[in-house]
N, C-alpha and C positions, 0 to 999 in steps of 0.2 A: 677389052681389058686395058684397064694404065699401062704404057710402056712402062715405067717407070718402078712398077708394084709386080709385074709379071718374072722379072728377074731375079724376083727375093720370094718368090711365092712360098721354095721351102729350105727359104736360109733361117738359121736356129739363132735366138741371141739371148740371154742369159742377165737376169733379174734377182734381185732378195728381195721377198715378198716380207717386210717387216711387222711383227707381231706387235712392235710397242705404240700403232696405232688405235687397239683394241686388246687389252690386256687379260681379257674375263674371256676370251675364246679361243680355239682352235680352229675353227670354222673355218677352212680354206677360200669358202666361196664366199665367204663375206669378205675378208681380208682383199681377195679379187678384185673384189667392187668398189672396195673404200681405194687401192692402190689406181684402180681405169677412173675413178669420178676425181682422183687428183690429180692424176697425169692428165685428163683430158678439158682439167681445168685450166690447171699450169702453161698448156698449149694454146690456151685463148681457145680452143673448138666447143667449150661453154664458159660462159660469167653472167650468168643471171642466177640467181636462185632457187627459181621458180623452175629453170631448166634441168637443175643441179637434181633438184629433187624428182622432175619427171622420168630423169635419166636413172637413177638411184631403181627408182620402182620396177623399170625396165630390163637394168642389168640382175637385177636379184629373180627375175624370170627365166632371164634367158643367161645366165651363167649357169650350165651344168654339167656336173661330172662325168662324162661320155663314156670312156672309155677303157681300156689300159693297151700300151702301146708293146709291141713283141719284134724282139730281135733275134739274132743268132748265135747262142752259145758253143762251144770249141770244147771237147773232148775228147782223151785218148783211151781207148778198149785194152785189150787182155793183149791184142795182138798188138799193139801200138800202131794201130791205125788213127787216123785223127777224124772224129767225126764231126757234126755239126746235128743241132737239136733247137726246134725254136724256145726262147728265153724270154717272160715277161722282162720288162725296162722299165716301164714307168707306169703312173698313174696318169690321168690325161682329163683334165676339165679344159670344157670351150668357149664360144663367146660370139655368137654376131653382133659383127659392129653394125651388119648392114640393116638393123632392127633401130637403129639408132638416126636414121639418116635425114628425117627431119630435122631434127637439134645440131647436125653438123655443118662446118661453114665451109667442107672442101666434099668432095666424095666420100665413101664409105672405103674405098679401097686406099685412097691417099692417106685418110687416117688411122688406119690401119696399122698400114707402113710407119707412119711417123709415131703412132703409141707404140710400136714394137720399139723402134729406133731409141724413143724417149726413158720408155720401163730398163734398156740395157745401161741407161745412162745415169736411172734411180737407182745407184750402189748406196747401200747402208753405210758411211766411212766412217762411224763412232767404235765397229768392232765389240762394243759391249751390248749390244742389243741383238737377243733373239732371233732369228729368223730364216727364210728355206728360199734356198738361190732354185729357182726356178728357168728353167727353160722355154722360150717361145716359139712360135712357129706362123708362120703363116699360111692356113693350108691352101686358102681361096682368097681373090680379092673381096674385104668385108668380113672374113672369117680369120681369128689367130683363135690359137689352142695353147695351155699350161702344161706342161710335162713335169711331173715329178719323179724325179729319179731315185738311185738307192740314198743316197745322202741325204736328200731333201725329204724321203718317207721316213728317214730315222730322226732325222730335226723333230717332225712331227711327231713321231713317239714319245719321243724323249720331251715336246713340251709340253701334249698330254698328260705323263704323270708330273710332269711339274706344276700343273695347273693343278690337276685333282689333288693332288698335295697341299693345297695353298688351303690356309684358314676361310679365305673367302667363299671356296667353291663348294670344298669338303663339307661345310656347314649345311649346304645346301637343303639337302634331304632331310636335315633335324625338324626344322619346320612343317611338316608333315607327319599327321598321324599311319604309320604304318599300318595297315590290316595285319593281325597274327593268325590268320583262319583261313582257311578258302574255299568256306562256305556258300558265300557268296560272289565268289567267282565264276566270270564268264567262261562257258566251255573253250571259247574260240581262243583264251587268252592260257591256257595252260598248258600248250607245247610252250610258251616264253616262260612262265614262271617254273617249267620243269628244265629248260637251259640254263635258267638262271639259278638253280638249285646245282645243277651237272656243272655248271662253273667252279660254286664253291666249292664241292664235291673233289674237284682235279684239282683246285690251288691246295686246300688241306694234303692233297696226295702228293704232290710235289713238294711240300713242306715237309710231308712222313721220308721222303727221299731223300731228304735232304739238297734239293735244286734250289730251294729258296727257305724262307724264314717269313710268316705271316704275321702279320699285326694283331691287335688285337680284334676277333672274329667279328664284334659288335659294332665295331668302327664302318660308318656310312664312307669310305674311303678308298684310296688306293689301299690295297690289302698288303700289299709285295715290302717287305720291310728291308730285307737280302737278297739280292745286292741289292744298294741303293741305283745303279746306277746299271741298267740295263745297255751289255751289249749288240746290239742291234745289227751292226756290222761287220767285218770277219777281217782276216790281215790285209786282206785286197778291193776293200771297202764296198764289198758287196752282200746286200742283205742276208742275215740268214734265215729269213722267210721267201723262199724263192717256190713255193707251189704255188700254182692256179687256187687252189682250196684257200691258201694262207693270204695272195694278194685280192682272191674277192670278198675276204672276210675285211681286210684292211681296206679296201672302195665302200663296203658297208659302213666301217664303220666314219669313215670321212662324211657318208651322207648323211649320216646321226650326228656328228657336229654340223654340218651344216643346219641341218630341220633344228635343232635348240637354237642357232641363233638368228632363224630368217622368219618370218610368218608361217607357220606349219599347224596340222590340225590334225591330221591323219595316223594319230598316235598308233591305232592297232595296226595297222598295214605296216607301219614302220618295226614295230615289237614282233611280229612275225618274220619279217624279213630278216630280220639280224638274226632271230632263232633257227630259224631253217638254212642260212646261210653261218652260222658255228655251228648245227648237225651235221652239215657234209665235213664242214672242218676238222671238227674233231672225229670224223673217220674216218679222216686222209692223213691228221697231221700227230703221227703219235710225241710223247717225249720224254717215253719209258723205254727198255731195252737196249738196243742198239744206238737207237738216238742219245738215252742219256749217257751211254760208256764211249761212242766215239765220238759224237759231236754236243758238248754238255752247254756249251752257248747256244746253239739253236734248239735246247728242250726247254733253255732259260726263257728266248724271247718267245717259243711258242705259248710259255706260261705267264709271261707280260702282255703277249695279245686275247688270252684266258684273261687276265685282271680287268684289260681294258673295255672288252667284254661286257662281263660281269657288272662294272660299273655303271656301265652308259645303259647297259638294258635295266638295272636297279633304277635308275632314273626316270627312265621312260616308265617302266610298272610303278613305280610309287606317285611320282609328281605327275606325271600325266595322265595317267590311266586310273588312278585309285586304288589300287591293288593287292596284295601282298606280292614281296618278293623274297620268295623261300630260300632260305638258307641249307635246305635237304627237305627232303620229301622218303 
């Protein structure tokens, strides 16, 4: 192992992954790629073209969203005792550099180190551009990992529906003939078209609650009209999606921006996963009862992660699959 890389193996440094390099996505993992094939330009560790683009095809392989990362939460009981309970933290995509090591002009561990070093020194300082301060890590010589934390998952929410909001994106879906039948629909594919029906089903009922206020039903769009402006985070700037059920529905859906904007083909595998991954959700994560009378911001955002939902798998059933995507059943 490098002296040199072995004393920083799990030193943490801290990055804005900026969106206004790519403005038409969310896609973290692409954002990833386009941020490691600049930085590793920048460094002189590529300047050919030919390299630029071998490198490109390699990290959009091997950039993936691994895992999510758990710590320890602090709480006091009946008796005021103080206990301790483990706590999702983060989201966590990774990265061998050491897949790369042909194309590099030092080690795969030296440059490593120096794109960690490099990426903390890539601060956004114009302040009026978008983007999610990321955490780095090194866990191996050759290997760093992306942490997103609560702040950096709410960025992404929040520019989520600002994306789906935008004329550009929103239009998307017009351009397709929608099936209104499901006749000739696949068996395999109708737990997705019946989530994606149980979606609209709970946003109209959060509407009847009065937790939000819907657009207009027929709109291929963000649905959520009230608030405009989804709180995500709480006084203490920590998520109000803190279940297991809520943060693997949120890794889901990170992976579904990813596959729209990387080479992806696997459209049903994907339309099932998000479906069966919102059926455990929504029967873990209520935000009626109890949830809406004492905690009325996290019935909200559990009804902005219902939207966002709703949206992405409407997408997937209509544009890629052919489908209809039922508005009730």
């Amino acid at each position: 192992m490098d002296s040199n890389v072995s004393n920083n193996t799990f030193s943490h440094k801290f990055f804005k992954l900026r969106f206004v390099k790519d403005k038409s996505t969310v896609s973290v993992k692409n954002l990833l790629k386009q941020e490691l094939l600049q930085t590793l330009s920048l460094s002189q560790q590529l300047n050919i073209q030919a390299e630029l683009q071998s490198v490109a095809k390699i990290l959009e392989q091997k950039i993936v969203l691994s895992s999510l990362e758990y710590g320890q939460a602090t709480f006091s009981n009946h008796s005021d005792r103080v206990l301790s309970k483990p706590r999702i933290k983060s989201i966590v995509y990774s990265c061998p550099i050491v897949s790369l090591a042909s194309y590099l002009r030092h080690s795969p561990a030296i440059v490593t180190k120096n794109l960690a070093d490099l990426l903390s020194l890539n601060q956004d300082n114009t302040n009026h551009e978008s983007g999610l301060n990321l955490q780095t890590k090194i866990t191996s010589p050759g290997w760093i990992e992306f942490y997103l934390d609560f702040k950096a998952i709410a960025s992404w929410l929040e520019r989520s529906q600002l994306l789906i909001e935008t004329a550009a994106d929103s239009t998307v879906l017009s351009t397709f003939v929608v099936p209104d039948r499901l006749s000739k629909t696949s068996e395999n594919l109708f737990p997705a078209q019946y989530v994606h029906a149980r979606c609209c089903s709970l946003l109209r009922l959060g509407a009847r609650e009065k937790l939000i206020t819907l657009k207009d039903a027929n709109l291929r769009t963000w649905q959520i009209q009230e608030p405009q402006s989804i709180s995500w985070l709480d006084q203490e700037q920590n998520l109000w999606l803190t279940k297991f059920a809520e943060y693997n529905l949120l890794r889901q859906l990170f992976a579904v921006t990813d596959s729209f904007a990387g080479d992806f083909n696997n459209w049903l595998k994907l339309a099932l996963n998000l479906s069966s991954t919102t059926v455990t959700f929504l029967a873990d994560c209520r935000f009626l009862g109890e949830v809406k009378q004492e905690f009325p911001q996290r019935a909200i955002a559990r009804l902005g992660l219902i939207a966002l939902t709703q949206y992405w798998l409407q997408r997937i059933l209509i544009e890629k699959l052919g489908v209809a995507a039922p508005t009730e059943l």
